[in-house]
C-alpha atoms as a printed R data frame, in Angstrom:
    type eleno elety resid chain resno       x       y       z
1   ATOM     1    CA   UNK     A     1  -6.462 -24.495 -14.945
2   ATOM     2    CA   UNK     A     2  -2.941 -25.081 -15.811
3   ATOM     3    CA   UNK     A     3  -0.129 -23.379 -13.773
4   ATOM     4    CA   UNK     A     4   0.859 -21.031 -16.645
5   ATOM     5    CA   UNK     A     5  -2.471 -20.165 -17.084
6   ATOM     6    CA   UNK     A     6  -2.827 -18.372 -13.207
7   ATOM     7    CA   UNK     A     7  -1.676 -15.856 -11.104
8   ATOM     8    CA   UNK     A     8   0.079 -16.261  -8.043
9   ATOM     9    CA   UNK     A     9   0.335 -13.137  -5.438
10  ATOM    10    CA   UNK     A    10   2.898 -13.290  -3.117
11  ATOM    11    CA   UNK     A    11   3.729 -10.741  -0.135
12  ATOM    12    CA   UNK     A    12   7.241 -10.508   0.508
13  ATOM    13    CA   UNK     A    13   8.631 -12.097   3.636
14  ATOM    14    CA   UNK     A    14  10.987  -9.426   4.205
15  ATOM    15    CA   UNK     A    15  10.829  -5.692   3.046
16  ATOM    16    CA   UNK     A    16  14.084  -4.351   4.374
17  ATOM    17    CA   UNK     A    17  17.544  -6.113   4.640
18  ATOM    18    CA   UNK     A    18  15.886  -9.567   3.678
19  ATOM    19    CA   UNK     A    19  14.168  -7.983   0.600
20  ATOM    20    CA   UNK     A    20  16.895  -9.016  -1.975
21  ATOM    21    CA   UNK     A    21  16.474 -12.857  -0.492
22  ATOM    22    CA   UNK     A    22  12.629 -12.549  -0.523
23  ATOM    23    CA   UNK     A    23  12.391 -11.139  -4.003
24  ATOM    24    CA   UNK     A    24  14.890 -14.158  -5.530
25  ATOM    25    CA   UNK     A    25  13.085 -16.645  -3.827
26  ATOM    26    CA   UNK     A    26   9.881 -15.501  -5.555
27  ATOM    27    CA   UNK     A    27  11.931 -15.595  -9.089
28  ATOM    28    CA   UNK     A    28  13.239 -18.367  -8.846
29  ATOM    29    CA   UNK     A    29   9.547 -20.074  -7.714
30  ATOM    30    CA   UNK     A    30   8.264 -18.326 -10.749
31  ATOM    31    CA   UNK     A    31  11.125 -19.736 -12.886
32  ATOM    32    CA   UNK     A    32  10.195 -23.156 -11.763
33  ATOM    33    CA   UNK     A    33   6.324 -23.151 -12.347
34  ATOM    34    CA   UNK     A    34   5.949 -20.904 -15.093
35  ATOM    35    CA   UNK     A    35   3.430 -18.958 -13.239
36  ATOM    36    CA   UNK     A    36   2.885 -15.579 -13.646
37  ATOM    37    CA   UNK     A    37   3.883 -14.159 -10.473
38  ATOM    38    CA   UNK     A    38   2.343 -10.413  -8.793
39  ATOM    39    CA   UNK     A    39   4.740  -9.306  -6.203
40  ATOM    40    CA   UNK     A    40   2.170  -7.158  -3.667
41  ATOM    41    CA   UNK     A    41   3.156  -4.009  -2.032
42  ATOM    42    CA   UNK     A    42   6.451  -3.916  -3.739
43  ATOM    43    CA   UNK     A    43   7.463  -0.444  -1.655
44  ATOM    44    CA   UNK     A    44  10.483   1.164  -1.106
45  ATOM    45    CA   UNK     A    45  10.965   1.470   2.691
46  ATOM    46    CA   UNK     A    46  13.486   4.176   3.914
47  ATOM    47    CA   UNK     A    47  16.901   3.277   5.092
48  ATOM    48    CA   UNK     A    48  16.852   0.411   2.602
49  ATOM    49    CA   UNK     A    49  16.703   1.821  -1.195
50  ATOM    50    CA   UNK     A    50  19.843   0.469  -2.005
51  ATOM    51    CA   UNK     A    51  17.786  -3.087  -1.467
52  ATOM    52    CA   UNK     A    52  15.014  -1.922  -3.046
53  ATOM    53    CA   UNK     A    53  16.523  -0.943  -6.321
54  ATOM    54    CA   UNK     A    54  18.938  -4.023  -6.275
55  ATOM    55    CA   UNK     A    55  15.462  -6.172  -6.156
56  ATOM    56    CA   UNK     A    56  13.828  -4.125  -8.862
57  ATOM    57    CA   UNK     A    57  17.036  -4.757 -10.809
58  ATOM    58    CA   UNK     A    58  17.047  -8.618 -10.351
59  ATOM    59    CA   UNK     A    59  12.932  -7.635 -11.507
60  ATOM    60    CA   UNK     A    60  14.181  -6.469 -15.105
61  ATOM    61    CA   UNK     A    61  17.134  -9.410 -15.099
62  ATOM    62    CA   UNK     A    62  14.189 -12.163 -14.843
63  ATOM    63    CA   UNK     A    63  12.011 -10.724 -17.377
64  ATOM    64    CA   UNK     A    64  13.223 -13.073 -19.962
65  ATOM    65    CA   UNK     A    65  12.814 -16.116 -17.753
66  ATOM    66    CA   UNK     A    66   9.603 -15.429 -15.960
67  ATOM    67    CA   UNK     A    67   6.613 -13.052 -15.986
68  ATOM    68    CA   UNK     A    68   6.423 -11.052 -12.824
69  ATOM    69    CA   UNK     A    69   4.360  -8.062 -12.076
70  ATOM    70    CA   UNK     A    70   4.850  -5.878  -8.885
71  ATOM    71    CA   UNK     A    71   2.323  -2.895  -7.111
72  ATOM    72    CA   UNK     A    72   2.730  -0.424  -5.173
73  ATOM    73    CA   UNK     A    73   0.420   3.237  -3.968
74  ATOM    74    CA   UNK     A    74   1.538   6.727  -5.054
75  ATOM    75    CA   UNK     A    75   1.274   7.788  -0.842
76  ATOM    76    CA   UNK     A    76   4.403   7.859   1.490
77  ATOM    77    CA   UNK     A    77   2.645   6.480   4.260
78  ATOM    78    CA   UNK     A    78   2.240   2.604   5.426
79  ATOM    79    CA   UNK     A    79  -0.549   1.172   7.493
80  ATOM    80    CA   UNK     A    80   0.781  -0.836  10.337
81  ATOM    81    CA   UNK     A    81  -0.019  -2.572  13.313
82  ATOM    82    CA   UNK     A    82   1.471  -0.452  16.041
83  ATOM    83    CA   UNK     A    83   3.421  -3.425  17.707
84  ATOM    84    CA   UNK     A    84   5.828  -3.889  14.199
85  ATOM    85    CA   UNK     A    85   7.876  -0.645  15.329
86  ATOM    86    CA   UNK     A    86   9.297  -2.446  17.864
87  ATOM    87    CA   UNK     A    87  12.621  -3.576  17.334
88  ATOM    88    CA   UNK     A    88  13.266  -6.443  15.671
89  ATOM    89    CA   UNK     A    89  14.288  -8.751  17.934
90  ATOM    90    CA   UNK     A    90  11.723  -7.387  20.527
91  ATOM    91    CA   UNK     A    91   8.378  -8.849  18.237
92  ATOM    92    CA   UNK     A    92   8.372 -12.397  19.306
93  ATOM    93    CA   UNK     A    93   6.477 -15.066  21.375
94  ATOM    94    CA   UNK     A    94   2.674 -12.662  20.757
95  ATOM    95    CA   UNK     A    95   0.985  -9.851  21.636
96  ATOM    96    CA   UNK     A    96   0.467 -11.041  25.684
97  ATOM    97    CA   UNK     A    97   4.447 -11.635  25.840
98  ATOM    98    CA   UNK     A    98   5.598  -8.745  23.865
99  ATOM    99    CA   UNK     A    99   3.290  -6.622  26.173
100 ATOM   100    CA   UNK     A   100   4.326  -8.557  29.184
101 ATOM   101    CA   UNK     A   101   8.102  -7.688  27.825
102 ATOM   102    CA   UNK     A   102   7.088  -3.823  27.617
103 ATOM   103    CA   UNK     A   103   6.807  -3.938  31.557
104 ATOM   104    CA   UNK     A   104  10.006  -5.377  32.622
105 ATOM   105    CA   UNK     A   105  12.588  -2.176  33.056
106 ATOM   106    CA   UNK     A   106  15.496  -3.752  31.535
107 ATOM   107    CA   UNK     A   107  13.644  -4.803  28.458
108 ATOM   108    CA   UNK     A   108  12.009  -1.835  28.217
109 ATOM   109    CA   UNK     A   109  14.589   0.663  28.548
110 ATOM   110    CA   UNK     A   110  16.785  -1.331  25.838
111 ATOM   111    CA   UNK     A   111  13.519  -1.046  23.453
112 ATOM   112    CA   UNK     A   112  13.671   2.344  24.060
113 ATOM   113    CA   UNK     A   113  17.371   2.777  23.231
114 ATOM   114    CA   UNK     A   114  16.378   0.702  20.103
115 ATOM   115    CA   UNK     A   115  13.579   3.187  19.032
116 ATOM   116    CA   UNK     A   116  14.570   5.975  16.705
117 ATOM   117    CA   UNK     A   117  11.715   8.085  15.556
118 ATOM   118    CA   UNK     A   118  12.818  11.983  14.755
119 ATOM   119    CA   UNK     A   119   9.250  13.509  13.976
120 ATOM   120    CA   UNK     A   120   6.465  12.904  15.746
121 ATOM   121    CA   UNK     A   121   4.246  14.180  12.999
122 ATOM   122    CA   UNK     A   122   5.567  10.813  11.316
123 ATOM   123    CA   UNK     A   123   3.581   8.639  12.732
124 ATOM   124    CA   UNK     A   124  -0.767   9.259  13.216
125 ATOM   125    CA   UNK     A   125  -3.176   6.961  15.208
126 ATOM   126    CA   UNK     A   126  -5.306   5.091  12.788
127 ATOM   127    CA   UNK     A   127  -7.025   2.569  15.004
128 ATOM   128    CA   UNK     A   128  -7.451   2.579  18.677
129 ATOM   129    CA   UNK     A   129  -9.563  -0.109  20.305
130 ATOM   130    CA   UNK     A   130 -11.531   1.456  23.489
131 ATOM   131    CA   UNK     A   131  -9.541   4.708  22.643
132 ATOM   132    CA   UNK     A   132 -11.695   6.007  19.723
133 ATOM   133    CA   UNK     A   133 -10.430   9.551  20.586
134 ATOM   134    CA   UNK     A   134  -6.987   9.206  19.875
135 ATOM   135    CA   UNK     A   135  -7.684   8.093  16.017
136 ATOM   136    CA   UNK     A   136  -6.222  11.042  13.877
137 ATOM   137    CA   UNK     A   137  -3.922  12.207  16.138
138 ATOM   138    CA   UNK     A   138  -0.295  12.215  15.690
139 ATOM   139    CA   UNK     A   139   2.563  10.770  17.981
140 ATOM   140    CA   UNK     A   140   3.613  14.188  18.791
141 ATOM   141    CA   UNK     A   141   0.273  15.106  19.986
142 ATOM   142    CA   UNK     A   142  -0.228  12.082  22.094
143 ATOM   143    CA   UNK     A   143   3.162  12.136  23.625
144 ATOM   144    CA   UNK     A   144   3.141  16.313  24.054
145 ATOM   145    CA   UNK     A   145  -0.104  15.591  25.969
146 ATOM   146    CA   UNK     A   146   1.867  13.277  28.267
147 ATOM   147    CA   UNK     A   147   4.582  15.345  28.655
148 ATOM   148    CA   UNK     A   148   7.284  12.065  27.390
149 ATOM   149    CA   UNK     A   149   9.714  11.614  24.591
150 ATOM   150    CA   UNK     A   150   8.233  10.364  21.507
151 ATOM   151    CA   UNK     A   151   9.486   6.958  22.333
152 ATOM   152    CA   UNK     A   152   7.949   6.143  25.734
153 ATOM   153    CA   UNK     A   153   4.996   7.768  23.655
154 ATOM   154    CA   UNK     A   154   4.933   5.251  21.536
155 ATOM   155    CA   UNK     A   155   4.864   2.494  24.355
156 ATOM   156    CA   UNK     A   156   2.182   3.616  26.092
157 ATOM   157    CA   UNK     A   157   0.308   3.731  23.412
158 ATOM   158    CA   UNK     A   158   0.825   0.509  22.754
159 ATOM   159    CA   UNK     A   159  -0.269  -0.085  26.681
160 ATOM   160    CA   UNK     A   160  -3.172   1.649  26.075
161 ATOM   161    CA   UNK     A   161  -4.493  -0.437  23.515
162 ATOM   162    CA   UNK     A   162  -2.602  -4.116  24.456
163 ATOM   163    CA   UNK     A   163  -0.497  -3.850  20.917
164 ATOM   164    CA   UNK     A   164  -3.901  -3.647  19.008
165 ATOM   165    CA   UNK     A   165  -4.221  -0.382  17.404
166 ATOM   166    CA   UNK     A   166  -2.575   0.604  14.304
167 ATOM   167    CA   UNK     A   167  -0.956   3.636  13.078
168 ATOM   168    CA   UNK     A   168   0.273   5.367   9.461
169 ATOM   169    CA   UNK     A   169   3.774   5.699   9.576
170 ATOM   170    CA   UNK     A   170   5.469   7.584   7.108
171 ATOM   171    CA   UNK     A   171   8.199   5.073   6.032
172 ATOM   172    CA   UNK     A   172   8.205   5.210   2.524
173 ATOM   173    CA   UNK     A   173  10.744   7.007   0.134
174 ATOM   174    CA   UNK     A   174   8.287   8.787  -1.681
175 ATOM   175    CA   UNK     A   175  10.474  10.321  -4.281
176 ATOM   176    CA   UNK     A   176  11.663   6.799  -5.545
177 ATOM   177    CA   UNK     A   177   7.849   5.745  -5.314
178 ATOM   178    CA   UNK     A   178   7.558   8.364  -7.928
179 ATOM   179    CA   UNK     A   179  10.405   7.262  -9.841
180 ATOM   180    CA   UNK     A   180   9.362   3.173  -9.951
181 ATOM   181    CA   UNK     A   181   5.874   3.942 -11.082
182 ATOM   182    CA   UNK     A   182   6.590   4.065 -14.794
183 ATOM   183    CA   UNK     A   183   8.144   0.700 -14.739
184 ATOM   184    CA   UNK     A   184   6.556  -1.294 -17.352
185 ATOM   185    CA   UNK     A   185   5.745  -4.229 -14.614
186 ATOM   186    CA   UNK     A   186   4.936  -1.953 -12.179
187 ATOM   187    CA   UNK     A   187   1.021  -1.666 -11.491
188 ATOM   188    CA   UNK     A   188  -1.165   0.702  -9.079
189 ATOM   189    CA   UNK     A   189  -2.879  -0.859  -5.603
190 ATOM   190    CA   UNK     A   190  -4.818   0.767  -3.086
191 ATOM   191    CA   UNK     A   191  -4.159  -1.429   0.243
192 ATOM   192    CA   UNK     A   192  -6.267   0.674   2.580
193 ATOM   193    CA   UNK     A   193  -8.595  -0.430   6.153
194 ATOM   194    CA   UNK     A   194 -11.126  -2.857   4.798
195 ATOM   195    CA   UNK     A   195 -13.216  -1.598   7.740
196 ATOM   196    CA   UNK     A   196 -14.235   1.059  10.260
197 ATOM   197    CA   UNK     A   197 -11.871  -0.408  12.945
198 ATOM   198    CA   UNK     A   198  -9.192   1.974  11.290
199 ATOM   199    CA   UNK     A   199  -9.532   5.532   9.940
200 ATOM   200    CA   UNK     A   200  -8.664   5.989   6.499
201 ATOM   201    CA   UNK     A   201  -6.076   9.069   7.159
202 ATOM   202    CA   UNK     A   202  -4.264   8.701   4.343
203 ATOM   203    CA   UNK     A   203  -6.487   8.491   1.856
204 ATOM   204    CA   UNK     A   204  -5.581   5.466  -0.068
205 ATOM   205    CA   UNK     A   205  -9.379   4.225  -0.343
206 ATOM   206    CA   UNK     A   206 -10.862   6.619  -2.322
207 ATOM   207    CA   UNK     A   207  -7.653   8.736  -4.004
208 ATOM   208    CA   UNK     A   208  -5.648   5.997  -4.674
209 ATOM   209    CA   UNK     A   209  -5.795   6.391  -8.534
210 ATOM   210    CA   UNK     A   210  -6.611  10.309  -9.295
211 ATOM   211    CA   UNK     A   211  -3.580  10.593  -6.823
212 ATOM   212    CA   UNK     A   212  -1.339   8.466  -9.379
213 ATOM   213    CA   UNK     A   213  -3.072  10.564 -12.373
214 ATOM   214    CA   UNK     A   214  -2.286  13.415 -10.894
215 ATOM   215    CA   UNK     A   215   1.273  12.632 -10.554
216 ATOM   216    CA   UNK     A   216   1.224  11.777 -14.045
217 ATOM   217    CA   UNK     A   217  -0.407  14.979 -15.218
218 ATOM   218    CA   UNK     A   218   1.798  17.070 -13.073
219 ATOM   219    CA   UNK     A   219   5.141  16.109 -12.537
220 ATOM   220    CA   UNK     A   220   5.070  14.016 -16.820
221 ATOM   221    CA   UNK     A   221   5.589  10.791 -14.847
222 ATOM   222    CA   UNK     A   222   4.922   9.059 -18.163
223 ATOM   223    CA   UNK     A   223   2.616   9.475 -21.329
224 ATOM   224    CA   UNK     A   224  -0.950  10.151 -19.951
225 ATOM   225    CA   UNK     A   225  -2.397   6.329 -22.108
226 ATOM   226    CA   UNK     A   226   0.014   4.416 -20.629
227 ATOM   227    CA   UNK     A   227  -0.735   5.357 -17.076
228 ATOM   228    CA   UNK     A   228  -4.445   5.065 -18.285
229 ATOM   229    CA   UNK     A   229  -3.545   1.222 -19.384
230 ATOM   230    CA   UNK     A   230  -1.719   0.574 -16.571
231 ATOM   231    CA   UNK     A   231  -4.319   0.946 -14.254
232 ATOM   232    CA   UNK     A   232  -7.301  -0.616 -16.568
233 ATOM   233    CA   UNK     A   233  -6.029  -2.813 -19.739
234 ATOM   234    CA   UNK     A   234  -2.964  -4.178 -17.939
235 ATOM   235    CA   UNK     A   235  -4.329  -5.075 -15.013
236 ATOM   236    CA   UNK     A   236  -7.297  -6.796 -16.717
237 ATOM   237    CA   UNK     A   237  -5.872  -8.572 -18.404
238 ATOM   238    CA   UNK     A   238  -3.430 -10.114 -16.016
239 ATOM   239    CA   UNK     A   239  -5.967 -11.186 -13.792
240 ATOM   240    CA   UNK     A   240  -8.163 -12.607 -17.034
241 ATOM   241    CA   UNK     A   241 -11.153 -10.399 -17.216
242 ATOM   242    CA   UNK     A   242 -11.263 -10.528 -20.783
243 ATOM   243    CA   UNK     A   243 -14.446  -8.139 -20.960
244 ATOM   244    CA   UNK     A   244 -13.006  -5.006 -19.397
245 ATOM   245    CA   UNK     A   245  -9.663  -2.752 -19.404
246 ATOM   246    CA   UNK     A   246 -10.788  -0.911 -22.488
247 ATOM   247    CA   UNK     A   247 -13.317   0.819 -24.858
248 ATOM   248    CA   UNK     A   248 -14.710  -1.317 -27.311
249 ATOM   249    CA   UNK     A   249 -17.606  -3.394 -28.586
250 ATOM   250    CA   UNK     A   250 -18.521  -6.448 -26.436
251 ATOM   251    CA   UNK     A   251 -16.539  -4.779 -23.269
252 ATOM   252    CA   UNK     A   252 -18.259  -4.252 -20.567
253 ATOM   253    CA   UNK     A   253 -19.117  -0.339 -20.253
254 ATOM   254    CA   UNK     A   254 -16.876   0.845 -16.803
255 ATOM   255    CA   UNK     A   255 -16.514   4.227 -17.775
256 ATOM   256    CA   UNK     A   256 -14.885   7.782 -16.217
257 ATOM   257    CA   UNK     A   257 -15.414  10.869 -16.937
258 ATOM   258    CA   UNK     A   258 -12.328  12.689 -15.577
259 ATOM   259    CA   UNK     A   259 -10.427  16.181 -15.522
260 ATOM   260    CA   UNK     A   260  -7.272  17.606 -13.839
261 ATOM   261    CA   UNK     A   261  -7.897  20.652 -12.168
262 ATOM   262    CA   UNK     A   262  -4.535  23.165 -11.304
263 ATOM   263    CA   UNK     A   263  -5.849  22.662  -7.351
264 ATOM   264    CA   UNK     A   264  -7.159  19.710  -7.197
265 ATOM   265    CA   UNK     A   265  -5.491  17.371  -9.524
266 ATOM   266    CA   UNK     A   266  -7.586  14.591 -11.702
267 ATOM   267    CA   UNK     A   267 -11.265  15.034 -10.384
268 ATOM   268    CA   UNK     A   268 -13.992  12.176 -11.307
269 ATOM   269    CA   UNK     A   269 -17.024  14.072 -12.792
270 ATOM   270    CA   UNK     A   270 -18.832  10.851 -13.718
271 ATOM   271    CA   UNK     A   271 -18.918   7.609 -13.549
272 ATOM   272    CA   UNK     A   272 -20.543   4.220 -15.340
273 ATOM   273    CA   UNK     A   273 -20.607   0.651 -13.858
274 ATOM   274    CA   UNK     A   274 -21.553  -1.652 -16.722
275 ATOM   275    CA   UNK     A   275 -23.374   0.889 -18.583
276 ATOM   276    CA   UNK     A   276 -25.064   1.994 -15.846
277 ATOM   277    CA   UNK     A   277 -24.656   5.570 -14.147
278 ATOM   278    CA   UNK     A   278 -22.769   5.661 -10.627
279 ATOM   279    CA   UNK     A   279 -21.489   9.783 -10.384
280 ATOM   280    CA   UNK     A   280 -22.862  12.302 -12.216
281 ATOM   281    CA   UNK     A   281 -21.351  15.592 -11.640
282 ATOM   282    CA   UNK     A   282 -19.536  14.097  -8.852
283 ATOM   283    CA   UNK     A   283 -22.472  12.942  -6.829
284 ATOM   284    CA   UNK     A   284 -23.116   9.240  -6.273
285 ATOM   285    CA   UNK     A   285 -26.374   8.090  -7.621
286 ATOM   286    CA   UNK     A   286 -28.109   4.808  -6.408
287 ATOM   287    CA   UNK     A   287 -27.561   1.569  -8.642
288 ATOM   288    CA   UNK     A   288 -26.305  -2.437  -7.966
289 ATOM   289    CA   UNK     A   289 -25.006  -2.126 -11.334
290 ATOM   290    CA   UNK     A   290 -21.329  -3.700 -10.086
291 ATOM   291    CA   UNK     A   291 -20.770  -7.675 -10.480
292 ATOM   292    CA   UNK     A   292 -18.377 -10.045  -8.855
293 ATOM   293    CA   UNK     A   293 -15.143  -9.647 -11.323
294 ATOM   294    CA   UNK     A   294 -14.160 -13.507 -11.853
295 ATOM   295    CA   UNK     A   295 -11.427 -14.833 -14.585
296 ATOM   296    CA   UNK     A   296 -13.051 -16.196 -17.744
């Protein structure tokens, strides 16, 4: 398969003051190989818009020179390992010498001093090796319960579980989430726990895409087909499954049956896998109907 035939998915080095660097780099590598590029998790994290818009910009600039596609999930939360809100300079040399780090005073109260977390609702325990109970439960809680500040909070729970558990922080500017959507390169991604060891709190499994309809629907994010395509036809046919993304003879038959409900937003009444009934009336039914998606 020839290079300007492929795909190549990149995720960026650097998502805050290194995301303008990151985001030429992968420009100019598309430049070079022709390759149609898919920038993953392309997410606006606060305190640096200004970067974020100024690498969507250099986005649009390229569009002439190279093809290259970016995602991103409607939810203002990320899912993070819980040692990454250290400071910067404080994640280095591994879990056993960052931890190691956490117990020597002077290095500990400058991480402190470093730490600057103003709601402790902000932050919820997603996974917690040997600590099962504190999944679900915010900073706040688990730092109230302690009697600390939110910041030595945050320490000992990364004592607790030796840098291993992982948490939803709520990092993202949600409003210009809202406003990057539309972008014609812009496509939809769920990025949620592939696995029990994490709770899915946030919801990005299995809401993912009625939560982006319902933006749509609610607050006219764009016409109601061309969010439709940009989570099905687009998609499709960037990663070269030429027999599904739409409605037509000789497709493939992945069908829903959806509605948007005042409370609820878009709700999934039915659903078909390759012809082949998965919801009706919003109840799963039994079926292996699904196949391995490959490129033709």
């Amino acid at each position: 398969m020839s290079l300007q035939k492929g795909l190549y998915a990149t995720h960026l080095r650097n998502e805050r003051r290194g995301l303008v660097d990151s985001i030429k780099e992968t420009i100019a590598l598309a430049k070079e190989t022709g390759t149609r590029t898919l920038i993953n998790h392309l997410r606006p994290i606060k305190g640096y818009e200004a970067e974020y818009s100024e690498g969507v910009e250099l986005i649009n600039q390229a569009a002439g020179d190279a093809k290259i596609y970016f995602d991103l999930y409607p939810f203002e939360m990320s899912h993070v390992s819980v040692y990454t809100l250290l400071p910067d300079w404080a994640r280095n040399g591994g879990l056993e010498v960052m931890l190691k780090n956490l117990k020597q005073k002077p290095v500990r109260d400058q991480i402190l001093s470093d730490i600057h977390i103003k709601d402790g609702n902000d932050i919820i325990i997603a996974g917690a090796p040997h600590v099962k109970y504190l999944e679900g439960k915010t900073l706040g809680e688990f730092s109230e319960k302690r009697e600390v500040s939110l910041g030595e909070g945050l320490l000992l729970l990364m004592e607790l579980t030796s840098l291993k558990s992982t948490v939803y922080y709520k990092d993202i500017d949600y409003e210009l989430v809202k406003k990057t959507l539309p972008h014609p390169e812009a496509l939809v991604s769920s990025n949620s726990p592939g696995s029990e060891a994490s709770k899915d709190i946030s919801g990005r499994s299995t809401k993912t895409f009625t939560k982006f309809l319902s933006l749509v629907h609610d607050e006219n994010l764009m016409d109601l087909p061309q969010a439709i395509q940009k989570i099905t036809a687009t998609p499709a046919k960037l990663f070269g499954l030429v027999d599904r993304g739409a409605l037509k003879e000789g497709m493939k038959a992945d069908i829903n049956a959806l509605s948007f409900d005042s409370n609820a937003g878009a709700v999934i009444h039915h659903v078909f896998v390759n012809g082949a009934q998965a919801v009706e009336n919003k109840e799963f039914k039994n079926g292996n109907a699904g196949e391995v998606l490959r490129h033709k």
